[in-house]
C-alpha positions in Angstrom: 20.1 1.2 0.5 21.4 4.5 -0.7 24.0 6.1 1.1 22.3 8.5 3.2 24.7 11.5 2.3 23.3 10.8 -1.5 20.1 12.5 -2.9 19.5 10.4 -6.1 17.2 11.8 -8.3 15.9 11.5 -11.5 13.9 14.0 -13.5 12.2 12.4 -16.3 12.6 14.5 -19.8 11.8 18.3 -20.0 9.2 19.9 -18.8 5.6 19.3 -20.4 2.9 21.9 -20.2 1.5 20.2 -17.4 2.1 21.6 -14.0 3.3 18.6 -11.7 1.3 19.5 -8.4 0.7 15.6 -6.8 3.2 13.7 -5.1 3.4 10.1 -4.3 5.4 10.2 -0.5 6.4 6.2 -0.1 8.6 5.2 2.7 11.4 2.5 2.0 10.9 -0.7 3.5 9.1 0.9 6.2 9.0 -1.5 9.3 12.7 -2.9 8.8 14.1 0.5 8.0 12.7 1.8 11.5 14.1 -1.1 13.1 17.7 -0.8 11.7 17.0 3.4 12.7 17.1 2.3 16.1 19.1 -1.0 16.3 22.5 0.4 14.9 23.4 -3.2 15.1 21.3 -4.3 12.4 22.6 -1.9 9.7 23.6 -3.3 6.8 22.1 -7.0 8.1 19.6 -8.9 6.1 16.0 -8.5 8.7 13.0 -9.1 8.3 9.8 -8.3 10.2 7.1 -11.2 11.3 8.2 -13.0 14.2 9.8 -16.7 14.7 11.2 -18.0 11.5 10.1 -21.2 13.0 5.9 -19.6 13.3 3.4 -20.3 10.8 3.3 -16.6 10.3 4.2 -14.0 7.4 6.8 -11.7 6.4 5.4 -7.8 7.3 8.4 -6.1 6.1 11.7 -7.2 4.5 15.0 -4.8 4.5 16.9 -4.4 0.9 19.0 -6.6 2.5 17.0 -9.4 3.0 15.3 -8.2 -0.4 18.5 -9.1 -2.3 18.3 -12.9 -1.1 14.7 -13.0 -2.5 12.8 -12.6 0.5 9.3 -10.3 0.1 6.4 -9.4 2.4 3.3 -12.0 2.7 6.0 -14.7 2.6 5.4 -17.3 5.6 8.6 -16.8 7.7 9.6 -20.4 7.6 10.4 -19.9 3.7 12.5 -16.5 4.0 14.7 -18.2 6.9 15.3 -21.3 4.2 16.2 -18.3 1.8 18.2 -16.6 4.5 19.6 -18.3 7.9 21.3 -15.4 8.7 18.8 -12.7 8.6 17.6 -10.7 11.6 13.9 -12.2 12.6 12.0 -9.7 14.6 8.6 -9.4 15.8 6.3 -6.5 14.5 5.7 -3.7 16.8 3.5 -1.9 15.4 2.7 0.8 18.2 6.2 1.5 17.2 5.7 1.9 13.8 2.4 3.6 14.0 3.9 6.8 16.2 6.7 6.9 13.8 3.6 6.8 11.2 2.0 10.2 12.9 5.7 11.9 12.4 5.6 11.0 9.2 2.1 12.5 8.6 2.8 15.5 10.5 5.6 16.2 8.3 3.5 15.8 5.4 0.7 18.5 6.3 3.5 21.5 6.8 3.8 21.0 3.2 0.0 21.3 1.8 -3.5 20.2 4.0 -4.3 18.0 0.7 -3.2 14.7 2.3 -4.7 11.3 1.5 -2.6 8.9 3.5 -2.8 5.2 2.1 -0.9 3.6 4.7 1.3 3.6 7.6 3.6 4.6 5.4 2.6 6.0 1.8 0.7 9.0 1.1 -0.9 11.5 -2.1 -0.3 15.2 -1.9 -1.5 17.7 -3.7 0.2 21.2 -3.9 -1.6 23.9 -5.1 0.2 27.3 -3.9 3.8 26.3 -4.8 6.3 24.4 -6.4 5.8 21.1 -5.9 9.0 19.4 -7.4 10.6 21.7 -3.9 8.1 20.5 -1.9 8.9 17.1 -2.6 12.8 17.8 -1.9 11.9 19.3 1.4 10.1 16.1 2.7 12.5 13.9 1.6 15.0 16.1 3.5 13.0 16.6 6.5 11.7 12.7 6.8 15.8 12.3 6.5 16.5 14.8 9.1 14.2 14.6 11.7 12.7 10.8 11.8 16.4 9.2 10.4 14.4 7.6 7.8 14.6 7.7 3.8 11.6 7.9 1.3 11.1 7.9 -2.3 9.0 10.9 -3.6 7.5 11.1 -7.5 5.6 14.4 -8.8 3.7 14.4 -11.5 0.0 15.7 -13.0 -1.8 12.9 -11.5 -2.1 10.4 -8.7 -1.1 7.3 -11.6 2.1 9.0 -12.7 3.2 10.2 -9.1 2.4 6.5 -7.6 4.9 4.9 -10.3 7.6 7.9 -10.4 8.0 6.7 -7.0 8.5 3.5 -7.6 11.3 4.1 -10.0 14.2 5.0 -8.3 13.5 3.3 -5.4 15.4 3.4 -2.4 15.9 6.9 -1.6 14.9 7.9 -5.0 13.3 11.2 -6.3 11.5 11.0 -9.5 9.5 13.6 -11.7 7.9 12.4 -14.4 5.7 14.3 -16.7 3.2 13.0 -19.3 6.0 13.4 -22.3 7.8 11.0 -20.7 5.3 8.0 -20.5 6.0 6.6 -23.7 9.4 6.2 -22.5 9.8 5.2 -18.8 6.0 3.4 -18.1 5.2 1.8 -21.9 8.0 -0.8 -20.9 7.3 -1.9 -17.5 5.6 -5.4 -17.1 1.6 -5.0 -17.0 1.6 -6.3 -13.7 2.8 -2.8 -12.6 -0.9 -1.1 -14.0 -2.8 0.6 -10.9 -5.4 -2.7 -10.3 -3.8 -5.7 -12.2 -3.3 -8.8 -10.0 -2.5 -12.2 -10.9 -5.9 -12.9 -12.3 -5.8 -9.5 -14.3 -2.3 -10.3 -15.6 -3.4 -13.8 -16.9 -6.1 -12.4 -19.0 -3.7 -9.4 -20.4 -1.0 -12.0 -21.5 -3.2 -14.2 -22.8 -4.0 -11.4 -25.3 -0.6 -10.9 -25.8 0.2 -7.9 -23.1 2.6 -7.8 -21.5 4.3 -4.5 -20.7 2.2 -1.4 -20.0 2.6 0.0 -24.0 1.0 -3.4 -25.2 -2.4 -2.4 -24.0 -2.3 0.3 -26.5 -1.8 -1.9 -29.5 -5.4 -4.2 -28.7 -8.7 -2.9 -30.2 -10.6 -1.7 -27.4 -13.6 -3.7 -28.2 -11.2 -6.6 -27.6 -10.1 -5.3 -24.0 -14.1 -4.6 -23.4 -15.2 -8.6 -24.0 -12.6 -9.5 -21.0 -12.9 -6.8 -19.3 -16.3 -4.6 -19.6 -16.1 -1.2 -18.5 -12.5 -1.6 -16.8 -11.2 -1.5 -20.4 -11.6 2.4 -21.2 -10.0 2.7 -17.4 -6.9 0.7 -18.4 -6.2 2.2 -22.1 -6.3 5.7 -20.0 -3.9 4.7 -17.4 -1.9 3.2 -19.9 -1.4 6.9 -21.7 -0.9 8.2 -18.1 -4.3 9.5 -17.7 -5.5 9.9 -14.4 -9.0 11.9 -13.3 -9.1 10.7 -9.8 -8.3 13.6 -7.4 -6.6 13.7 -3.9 -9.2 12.6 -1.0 -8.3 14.2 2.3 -8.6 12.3 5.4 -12.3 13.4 6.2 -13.7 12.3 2.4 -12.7 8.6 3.0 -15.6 6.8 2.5 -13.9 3.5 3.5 -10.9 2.1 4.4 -9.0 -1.1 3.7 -5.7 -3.1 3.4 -5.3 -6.7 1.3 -2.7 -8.6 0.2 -1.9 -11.2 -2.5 0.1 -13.8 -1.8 2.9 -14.8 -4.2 2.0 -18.8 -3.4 -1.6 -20.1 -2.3 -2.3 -20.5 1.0 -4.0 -23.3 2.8 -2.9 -22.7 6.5 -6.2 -21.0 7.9 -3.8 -19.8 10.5 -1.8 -17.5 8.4 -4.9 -15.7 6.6 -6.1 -15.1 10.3 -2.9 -13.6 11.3 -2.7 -11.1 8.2 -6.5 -10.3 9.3 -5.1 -9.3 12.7 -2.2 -7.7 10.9 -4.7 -5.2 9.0 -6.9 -5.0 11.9 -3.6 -3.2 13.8 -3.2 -0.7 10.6 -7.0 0.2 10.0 -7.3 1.2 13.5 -4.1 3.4 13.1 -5.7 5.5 10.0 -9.1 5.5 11.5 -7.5 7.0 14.5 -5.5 9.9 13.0 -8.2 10.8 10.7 -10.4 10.9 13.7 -12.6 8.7 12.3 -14.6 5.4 13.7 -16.1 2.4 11.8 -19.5 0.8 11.6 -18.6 -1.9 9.0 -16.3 -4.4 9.2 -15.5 -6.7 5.6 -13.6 -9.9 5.1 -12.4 -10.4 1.5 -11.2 -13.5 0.1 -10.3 -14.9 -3.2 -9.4 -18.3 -3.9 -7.1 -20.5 -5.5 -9.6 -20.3 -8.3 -10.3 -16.9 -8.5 -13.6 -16.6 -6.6 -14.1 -13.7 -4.8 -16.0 -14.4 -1.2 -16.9 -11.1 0.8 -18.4 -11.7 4.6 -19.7 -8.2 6.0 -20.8 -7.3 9.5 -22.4 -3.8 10.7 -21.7 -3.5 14.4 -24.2 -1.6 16.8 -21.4 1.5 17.8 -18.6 2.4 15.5 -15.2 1.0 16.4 -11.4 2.8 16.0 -10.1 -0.4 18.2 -7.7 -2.4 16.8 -8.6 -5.4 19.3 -12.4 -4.6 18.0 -11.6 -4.8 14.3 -10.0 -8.0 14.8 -12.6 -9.7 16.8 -14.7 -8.7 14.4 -12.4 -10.1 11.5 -12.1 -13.2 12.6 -15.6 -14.4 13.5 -16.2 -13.2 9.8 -13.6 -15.8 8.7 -15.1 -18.4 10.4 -17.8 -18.2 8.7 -15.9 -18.8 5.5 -15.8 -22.7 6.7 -13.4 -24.2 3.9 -10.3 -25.9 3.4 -10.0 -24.3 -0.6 -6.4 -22.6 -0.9 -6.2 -18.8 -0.4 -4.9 -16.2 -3.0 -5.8 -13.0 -1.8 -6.9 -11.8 1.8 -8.4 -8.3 2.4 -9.8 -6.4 5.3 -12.2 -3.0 4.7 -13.8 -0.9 7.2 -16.9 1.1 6.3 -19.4 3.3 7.3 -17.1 5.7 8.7 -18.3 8.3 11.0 -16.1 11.5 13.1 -15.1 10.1 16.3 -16.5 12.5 18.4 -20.2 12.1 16.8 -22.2 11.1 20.1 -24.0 8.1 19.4 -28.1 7.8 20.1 -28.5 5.8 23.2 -30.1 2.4 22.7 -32.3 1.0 25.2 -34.2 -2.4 25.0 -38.0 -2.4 24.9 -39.9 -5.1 26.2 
């Protein structure tokens, strides 16, 4: 991790026309970071967040540290303590991390009211009335300052840009990049890194030969179209750094959901149930600071073989619980009664409504 009296930043190439007004706010290694904040013991120390290296669960959160000896998040815990004896296994408390979540967010709407938070710990902001390149500075200063935490900031034109600026210099970083400088800085990274590529995605792309960013600029369109469809135009415009798709404050979300991928197939029911809990805990945090309950509760899986399975159930009153969610969750994922090998997991809420809507009393008729 940086050293926290450093302020690396990199400003990518001069200045386009383009005024940068969005930034990408994404906290660095979120869960371990606010452990080692206030363990002073673990500083420095390889830890990772999941529980018993000796569970059947997952990794939620993975210092640098522990980074550096190959250790990532959705890894079962039994696997990172064969990569790492010596790490620091802790248990997620995620009441913790969701208060230092509302700091976070409260930080974030001094600068501009345009907020779309994505997670616990990652967030879009649009600033319209200022400079946003000293906006972004003045979070990253103030996250430092008053929650003892670092984050990586990118500005840029557009959502796209601003998510991968921020992933640039990450930890600690500070990154504005401008559409002059795509060519450059984005062209070369590994398709994979596209807004909406997974593994499936990034099989088809290298099949065609892609496999950096730029590469999807060199295939006929009608080419990307036949594996494709209509995704193709999306991908050839993100892949010039285009971006249309505009800051959604807390109130516009129309849903709500968190998934992961996991970097080996999984066949442990078990584990899939835990990350369903897992997202249960984190859905109920953003429906709660955006005030917002849920009707809908979703279940997506995909399989070792790529087939997508969604299970959906519309409770009678909207839910912000996270004990709710998960009951909810699970029964779905009984219903999925197979032994087939896992690839990706999800969890979406859905018909969201304002908290403090009364709901029409429902009485049984005979």
């Amino acid at each position: 991790m940086a050293d926290p009296g450093e302020q690396p930043e990199t400003t990518a190439g001069p200045e386009a026309p383009a005024v940068p007004r969005i930034l990408h706010v994404d906290m660095d290694a979120f869960y371990a970071s606010v452990e080692q904040r206030d363990h002073p013991e673990y500083r420095g120390k390889p830890v990772v967040v999941g529980g018993s290296p000796f569970s059947r669960g997952v990794v939620s959160a993975a210092s640098y540290e522990a980074r550096r000896h190959g250790i990532h998040s959705a890894m079962p815990l039994r696997r990172a303590y064969d990569l790492c004896p010596d790490a620091v296994f802790l248990p997620v408390d995620m009441e913790r991390y969701a208060q230092v979540s509302r700091q976070l967010h409260d930080v974030l709407r001094r600068f501009s009211p345009l907020v779309e938070p994505l997670s616990l710990d990652e967030a879009f902001l649009e600033v319209t009335g200022g400079d946003a390149v000293a906006a972004g500075r003045a979070i990253k200063a103030a996250v430092r300052e008053e929650l003892g935490l670092t984050a990586s900031v990118g500005v840029s034109v557009n959502k796209f840009l601003a998510k991968m600026a921020s992933d640039l210099e990450k930890p600690d970083g500070f990154t504005v990049l401008m559409p002059r400088d795509v060519a450059r800085l984005i062209h070369p990274l590994p398709v994979r890194k596209l807004w909406g590529i997974g593994p499936r995605s990034e099989i088809q792309l290298k099949s065609l030969g892609i496999l950096t960013i730029g590469d999807i600029l060199k295939v006929d369109l009608a080419v990307l179209e036949r594996r494709f469809g209509r995704r193709a135009a999306e991908l050839r415009l993100l892949a010039q750094g285009i971006d249309h798709s505009r800051v959604e404050t807390e109130h516009e979300a129309r849903s709500l959901g968190e998934e992961t991928t996991f970097p080996r197939d999984v066949a442990d029911r078990a584990v899939v149930a835990g990350h369903l809990d897992r997202f249960a805990g984190l859905l109920a945090d953003r429906l709660r600071r955006r005030r917002l309950r849920a009707r809908t509760v979703t279940v997506k899986v995909r399989y070792a073989d790529f087939q997508t399975l969604t299970r959906s159930h519309t409770l009678e009153t909207p839910v912000d619980d996270a004990a709710d969610l998960a009951r909810t969750a699970r029964a779905l994922w009984a219903r999925v009664a197979t032994d087939r090998k896992v690839r990706l997991v999800g969890l979406q809420v859905s018909g969201l409504v304002p908290a403090d809507r009364p709901e029409q009393l429902r009485f049984p008729f005979w």
